[in-house]
LUMFI-228332 format. One record per residue: residue in one letter; x, y negated, z negated of N, C-alpha, C in turn; chain. Coordinates in nm, 2 decimals, decimal comma, always signed. Layout:
+--------+--------+--------+--------+--------+--------+--------+--------+--------+--------+--------+
: residu :   n.c1 :   n.c2 :   n.c3 :  ca.c1 :  ca.c2 :  ca.c3 :   c.c1 :   c.c2 :   c.c3 : chaine :
+--------+--------+--------+--------+--------+--------+--------+--------+--------+--------+--------+
:      A :      X :      Y :      Z :      X :      Y :      Z :      X :      Y :      Z :      A :
...
+--------+--------+--------+--------+--------+--------+--------+--------+--------+--------+--------+
END
This chain:
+--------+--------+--------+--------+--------+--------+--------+--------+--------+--------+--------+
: residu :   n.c1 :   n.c2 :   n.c3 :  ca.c1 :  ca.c2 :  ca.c3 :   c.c1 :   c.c2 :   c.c3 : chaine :
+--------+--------+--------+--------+--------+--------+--------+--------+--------+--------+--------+
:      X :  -4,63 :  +0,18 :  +4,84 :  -4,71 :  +0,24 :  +4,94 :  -4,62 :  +0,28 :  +5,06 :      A :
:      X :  -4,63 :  +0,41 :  +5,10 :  -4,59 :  +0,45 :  +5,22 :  -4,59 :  +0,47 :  +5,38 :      A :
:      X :  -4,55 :  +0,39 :  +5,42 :  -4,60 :  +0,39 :  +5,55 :  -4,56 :  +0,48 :  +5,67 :      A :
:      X :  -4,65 :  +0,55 :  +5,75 :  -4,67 :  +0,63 :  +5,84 :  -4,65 :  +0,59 :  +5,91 :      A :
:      X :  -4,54 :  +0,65 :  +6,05 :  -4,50 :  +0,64 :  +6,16 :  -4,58 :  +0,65 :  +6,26 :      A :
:      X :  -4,67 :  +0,72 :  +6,21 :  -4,83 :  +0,72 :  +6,34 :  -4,93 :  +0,63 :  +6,33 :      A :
:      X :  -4,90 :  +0,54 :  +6,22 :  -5,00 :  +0,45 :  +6,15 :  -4,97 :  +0,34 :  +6,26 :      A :
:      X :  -5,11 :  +0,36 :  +6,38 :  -5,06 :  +0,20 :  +6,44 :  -5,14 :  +0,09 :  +6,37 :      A :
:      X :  -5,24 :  +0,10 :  +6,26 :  -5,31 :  +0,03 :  +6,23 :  -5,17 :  -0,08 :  +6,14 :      A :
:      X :  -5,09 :  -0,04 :  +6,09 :  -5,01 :  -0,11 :  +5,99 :  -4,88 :  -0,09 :  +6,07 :      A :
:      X :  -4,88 :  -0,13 :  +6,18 :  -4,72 :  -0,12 :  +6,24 :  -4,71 :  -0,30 :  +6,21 :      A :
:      X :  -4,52 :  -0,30 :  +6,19 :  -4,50 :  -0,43 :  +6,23 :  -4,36 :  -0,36 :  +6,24 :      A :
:      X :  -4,31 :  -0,50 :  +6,32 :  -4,19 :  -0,48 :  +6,39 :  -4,10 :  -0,50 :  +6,26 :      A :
:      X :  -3,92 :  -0,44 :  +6,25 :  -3,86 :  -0,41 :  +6,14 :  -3,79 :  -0,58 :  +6,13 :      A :
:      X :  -3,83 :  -0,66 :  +6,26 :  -3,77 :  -0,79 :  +6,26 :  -3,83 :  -0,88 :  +6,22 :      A :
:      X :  -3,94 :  -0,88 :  +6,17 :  -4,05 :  -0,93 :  +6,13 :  -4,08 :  -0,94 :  +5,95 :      A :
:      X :  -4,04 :  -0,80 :  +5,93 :  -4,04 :  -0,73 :  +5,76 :  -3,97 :  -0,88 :  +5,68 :      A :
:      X :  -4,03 :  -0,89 :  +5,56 :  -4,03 :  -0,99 :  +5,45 :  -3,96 :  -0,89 :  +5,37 :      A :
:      X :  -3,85 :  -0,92 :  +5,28 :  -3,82 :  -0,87 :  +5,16 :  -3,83 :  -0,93 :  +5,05 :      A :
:      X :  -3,88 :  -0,93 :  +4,91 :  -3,90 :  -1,00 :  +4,84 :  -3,83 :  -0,91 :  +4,71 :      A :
:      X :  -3,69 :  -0,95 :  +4,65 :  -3,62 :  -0,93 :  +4,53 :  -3,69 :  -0,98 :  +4,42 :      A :
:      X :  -3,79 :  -0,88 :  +4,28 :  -3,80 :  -0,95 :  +4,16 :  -3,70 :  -0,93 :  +4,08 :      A :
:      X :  -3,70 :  -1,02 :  +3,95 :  -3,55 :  -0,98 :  +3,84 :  -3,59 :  -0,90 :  +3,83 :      A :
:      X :  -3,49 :  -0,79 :  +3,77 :  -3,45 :  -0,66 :  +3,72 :  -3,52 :  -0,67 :  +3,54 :      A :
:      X :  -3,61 :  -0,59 :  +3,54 :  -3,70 :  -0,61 :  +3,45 :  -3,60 :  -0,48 :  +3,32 :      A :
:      X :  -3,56 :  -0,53 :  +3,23 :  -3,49 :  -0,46 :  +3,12 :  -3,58 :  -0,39 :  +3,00 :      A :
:      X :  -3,56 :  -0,29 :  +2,96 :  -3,65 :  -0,21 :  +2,91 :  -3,57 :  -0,16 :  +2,78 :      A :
:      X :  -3,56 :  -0,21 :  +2,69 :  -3,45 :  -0,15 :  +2,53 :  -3,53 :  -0,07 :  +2,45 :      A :
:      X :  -3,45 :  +0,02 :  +2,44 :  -3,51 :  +0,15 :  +2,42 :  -3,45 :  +0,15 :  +2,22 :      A :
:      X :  -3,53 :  +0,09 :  +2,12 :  -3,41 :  +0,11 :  +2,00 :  -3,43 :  +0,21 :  +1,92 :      A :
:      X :  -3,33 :  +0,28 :  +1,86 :  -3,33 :  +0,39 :  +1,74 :  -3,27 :  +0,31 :  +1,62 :      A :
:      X :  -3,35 :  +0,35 :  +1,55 :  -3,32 :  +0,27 :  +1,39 :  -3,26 :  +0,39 :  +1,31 :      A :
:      X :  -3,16 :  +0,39 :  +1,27 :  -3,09 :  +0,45 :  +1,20 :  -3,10 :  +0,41 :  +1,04 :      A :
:      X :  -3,15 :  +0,47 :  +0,93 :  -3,13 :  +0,41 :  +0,75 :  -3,04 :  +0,49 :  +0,71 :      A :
:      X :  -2,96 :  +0,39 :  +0,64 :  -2,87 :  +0,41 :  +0,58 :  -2,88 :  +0,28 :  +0,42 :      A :
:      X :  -2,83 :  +0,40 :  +0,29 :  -2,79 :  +0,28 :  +0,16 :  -2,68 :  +0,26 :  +0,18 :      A :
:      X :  -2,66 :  +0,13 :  +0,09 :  -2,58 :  +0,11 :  +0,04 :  -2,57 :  +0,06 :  -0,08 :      A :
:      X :  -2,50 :  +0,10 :  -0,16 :  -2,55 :  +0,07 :  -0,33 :  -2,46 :  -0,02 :  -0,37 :      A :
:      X :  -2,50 :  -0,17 :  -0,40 :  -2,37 :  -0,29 :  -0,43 :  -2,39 :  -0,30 :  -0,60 :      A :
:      X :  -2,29 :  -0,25 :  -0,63 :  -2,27 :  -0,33 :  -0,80 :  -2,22 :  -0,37 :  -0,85 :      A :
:      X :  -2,30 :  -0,49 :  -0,95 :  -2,21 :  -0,59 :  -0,92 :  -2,19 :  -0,57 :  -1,11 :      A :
:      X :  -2,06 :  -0,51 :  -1,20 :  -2,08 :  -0,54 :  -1,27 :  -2,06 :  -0,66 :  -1,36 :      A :
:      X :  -2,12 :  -0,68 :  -1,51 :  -2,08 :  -0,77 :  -1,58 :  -2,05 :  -0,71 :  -1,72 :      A :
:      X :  -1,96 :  -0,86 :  -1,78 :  -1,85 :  -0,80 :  -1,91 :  -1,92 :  -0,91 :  -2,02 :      A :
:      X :  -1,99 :  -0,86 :  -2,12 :  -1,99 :  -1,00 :  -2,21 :  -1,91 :  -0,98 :  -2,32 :      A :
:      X :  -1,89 :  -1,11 :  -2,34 :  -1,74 :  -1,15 :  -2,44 :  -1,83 :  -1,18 :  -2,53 :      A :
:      X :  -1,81 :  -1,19 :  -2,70 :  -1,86 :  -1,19 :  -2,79 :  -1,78 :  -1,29 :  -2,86 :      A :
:      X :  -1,83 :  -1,42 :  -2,88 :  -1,67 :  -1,48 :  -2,90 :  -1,76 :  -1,55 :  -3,06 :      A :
:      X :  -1,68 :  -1,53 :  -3,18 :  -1,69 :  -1,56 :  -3,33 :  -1,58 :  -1,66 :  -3,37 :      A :
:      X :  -1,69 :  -1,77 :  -3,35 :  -1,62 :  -1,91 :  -3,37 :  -1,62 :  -1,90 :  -3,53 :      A :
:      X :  -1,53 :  -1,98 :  -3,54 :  -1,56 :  -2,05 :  -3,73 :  -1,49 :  -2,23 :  -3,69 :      A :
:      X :  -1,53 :  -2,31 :  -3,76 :  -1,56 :  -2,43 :  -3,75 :  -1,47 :  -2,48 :  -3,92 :      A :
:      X :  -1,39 :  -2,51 :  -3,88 :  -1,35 :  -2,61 :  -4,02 :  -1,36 :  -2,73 :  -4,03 :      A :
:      X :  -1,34 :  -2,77 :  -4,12 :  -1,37 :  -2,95 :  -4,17 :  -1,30 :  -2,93 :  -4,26 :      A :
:      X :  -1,17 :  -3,06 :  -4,20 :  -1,14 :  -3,06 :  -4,29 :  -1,14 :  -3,26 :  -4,34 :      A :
:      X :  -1,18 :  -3,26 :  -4,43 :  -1,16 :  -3,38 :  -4,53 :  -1,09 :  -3,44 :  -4,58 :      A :
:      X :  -1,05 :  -3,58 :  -4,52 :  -0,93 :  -3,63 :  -4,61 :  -0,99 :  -3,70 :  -4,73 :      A :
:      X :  -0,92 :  -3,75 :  -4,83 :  -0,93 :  -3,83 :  -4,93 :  -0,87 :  -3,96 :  -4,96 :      A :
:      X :  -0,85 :  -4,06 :  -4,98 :  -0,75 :  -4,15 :  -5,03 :  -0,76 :  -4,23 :  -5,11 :      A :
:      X :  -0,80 :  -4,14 :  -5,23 :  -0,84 :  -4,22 :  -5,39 :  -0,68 :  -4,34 :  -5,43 :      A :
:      X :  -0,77 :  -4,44 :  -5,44 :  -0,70 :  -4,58 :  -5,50 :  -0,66 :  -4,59 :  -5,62 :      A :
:      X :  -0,59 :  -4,63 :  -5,67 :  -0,59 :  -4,67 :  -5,83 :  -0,54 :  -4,84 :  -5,80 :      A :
:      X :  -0,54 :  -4,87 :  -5,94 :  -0,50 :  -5,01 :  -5,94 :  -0,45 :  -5,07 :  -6,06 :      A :
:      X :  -0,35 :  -5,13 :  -6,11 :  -0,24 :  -5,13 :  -6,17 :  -0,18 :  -5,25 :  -6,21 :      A :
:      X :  -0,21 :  -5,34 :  -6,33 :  -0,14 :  -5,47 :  -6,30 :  -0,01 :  -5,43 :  -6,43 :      A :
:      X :  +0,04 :  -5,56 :  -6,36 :  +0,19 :  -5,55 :  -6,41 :  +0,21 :  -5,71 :  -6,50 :      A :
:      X :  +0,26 :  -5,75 :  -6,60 :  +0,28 :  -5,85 :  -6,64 :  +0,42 :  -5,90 :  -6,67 :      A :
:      X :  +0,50 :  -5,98 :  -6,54 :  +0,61 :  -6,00 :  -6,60 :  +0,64 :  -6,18 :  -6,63 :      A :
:      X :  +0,76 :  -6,18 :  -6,69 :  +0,78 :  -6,27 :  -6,77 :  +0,92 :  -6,32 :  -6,69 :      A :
:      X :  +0,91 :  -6,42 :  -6,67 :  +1,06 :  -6,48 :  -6,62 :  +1,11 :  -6,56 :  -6,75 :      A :
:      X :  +1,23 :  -6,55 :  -6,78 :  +1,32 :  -6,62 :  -6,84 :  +1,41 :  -6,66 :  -6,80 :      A :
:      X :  +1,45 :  -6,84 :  -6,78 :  +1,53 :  -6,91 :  -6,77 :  +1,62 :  -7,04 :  -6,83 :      A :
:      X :  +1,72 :  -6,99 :  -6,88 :  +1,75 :  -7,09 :  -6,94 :  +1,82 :  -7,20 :  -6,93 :      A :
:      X :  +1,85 :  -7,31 :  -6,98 :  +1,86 :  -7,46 :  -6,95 :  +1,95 :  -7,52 :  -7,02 :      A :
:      X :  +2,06 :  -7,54 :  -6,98 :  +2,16 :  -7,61 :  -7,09 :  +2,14 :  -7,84 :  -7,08 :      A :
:      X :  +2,03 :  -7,90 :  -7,18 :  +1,98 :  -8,04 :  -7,17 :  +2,11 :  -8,09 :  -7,25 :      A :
:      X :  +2,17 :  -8,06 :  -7,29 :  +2,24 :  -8,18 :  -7,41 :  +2,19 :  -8,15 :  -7,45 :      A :
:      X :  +2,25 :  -8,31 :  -7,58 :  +2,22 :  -8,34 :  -7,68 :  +2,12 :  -8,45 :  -7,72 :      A :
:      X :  +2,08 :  -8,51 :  -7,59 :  +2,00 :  -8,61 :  -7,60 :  +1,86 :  -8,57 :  -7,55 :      A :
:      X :  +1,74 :  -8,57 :  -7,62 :  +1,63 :  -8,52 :  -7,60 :  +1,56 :  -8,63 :  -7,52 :      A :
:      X :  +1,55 :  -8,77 :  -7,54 :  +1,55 :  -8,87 :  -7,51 :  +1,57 :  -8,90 :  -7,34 :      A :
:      X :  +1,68 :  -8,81 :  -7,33 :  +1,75 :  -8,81 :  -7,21 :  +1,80 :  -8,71 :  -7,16 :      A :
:      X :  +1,76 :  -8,62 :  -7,07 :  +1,77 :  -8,50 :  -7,06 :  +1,83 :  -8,48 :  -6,93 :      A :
:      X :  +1,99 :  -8,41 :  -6,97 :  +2,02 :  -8,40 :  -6,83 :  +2,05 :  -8,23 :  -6,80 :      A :
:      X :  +1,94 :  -8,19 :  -6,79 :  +1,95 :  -8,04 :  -6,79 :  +2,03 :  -7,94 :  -6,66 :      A :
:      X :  +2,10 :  -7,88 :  -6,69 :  +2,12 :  -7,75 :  -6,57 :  +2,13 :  -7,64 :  -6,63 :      A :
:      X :  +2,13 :  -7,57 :  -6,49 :  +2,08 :  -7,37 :  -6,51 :  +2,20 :  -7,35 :  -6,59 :      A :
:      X :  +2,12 :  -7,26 :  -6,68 :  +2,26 :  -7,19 :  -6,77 :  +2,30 :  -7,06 :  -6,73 :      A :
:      X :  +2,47 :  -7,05 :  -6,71 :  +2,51 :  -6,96 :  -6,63 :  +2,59 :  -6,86 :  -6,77 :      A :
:      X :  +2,51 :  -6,76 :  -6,82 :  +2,59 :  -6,73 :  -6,92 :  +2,68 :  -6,55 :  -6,89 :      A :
:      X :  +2,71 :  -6,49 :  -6,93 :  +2,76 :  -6,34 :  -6,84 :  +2,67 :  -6,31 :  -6,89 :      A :
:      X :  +2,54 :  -6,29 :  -6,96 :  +2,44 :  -6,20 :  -6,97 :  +2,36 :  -6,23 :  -6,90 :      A :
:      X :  +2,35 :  -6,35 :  -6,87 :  +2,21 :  -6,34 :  -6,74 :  +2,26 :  -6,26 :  -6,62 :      A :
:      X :  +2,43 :  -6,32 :  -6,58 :  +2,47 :  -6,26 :  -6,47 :  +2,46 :  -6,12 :  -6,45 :      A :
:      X :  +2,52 :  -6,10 :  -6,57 :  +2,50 :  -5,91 :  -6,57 :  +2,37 :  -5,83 :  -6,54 :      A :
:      X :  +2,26 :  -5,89 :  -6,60 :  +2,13 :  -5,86 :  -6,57 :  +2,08 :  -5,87 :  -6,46 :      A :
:      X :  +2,20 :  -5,98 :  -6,35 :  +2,08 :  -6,00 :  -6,22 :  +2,17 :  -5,92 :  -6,12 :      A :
:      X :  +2,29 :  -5,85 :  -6,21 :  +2,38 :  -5,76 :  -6,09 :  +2,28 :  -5,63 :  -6,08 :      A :
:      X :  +2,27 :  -5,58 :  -6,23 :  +2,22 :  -5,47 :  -6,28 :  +2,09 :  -5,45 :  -6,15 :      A :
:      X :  +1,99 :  -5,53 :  -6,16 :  +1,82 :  -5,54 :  -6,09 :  +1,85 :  -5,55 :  -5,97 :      A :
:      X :  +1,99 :  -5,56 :  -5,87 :  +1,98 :  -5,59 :  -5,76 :  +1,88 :  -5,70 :  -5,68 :      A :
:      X :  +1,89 :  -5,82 :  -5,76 :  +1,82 :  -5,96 :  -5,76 :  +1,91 :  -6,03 :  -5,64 :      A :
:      X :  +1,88 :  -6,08 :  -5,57 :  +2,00 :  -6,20 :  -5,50 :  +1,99 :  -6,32 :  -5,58 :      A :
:      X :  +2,08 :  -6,38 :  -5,56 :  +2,12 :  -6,52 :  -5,66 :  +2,05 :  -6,65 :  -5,57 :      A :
:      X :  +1,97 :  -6,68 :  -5,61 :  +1,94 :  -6,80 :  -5,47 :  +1,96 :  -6,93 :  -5,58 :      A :
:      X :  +2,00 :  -7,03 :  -5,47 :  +1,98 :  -7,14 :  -5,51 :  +1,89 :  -7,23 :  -5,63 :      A :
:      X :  +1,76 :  -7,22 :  -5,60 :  +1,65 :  -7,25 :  -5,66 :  +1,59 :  -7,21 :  -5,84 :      A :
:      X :  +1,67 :  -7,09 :  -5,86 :  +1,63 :  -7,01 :  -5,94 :  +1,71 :  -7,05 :  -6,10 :      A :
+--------+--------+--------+--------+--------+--------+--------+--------+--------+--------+--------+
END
């Protein structure tokens, strides 16, 4: 509202005047701009051709007896009665237990 210099109805003195500052009232004015954009995303499928083996063991047994014979011989004397026996050491046994790779023990 304007106030008139002739207006004594609304005079006040300039020492008097109230000023009153409101915020600054902001006003956004917006333009929308469209724009695409095309995102692709590609994909690769793998085809993957398995094969699967098995494999199988076996472990067929057999079984097998053996029958051996030990021979040992004994030199007793002459007296049956009275028997004083020891191992007979003749070169054919010997030869036989080089041949077999036998060890010679004691006992035998």
């Amino acid at each position: 509202m304007r106030r008139h210099c002739n207006s004594r109805r609304n005079s006040v003195s300039p020492a008097q005047d109230e000023v009153i500052v409101n915020p600054t009232e902001r006003v956004v004015n917006t333009r929308t701009n469209r724009r695409t954009v095309k995102n692709i995303h590609p994909t690769e499928v793998e085809n993957v051709n398995r094969t699967i083996i098995r494999n199988e063991h076996y472990y067929p047994v057999s079984n097998s007896e053996v029958n051996e014979t030990v021979v040992r011989d004994y030199d007793c004397g002459s007296d049956v009665n009275s028997p004083n026996c020891r191992r007979r050491t003749s070169p054919a046994n010997n030869s036989n237990r080089r041949n077999c790779g036998c060890k010679k023990r004691g006992w035998m």
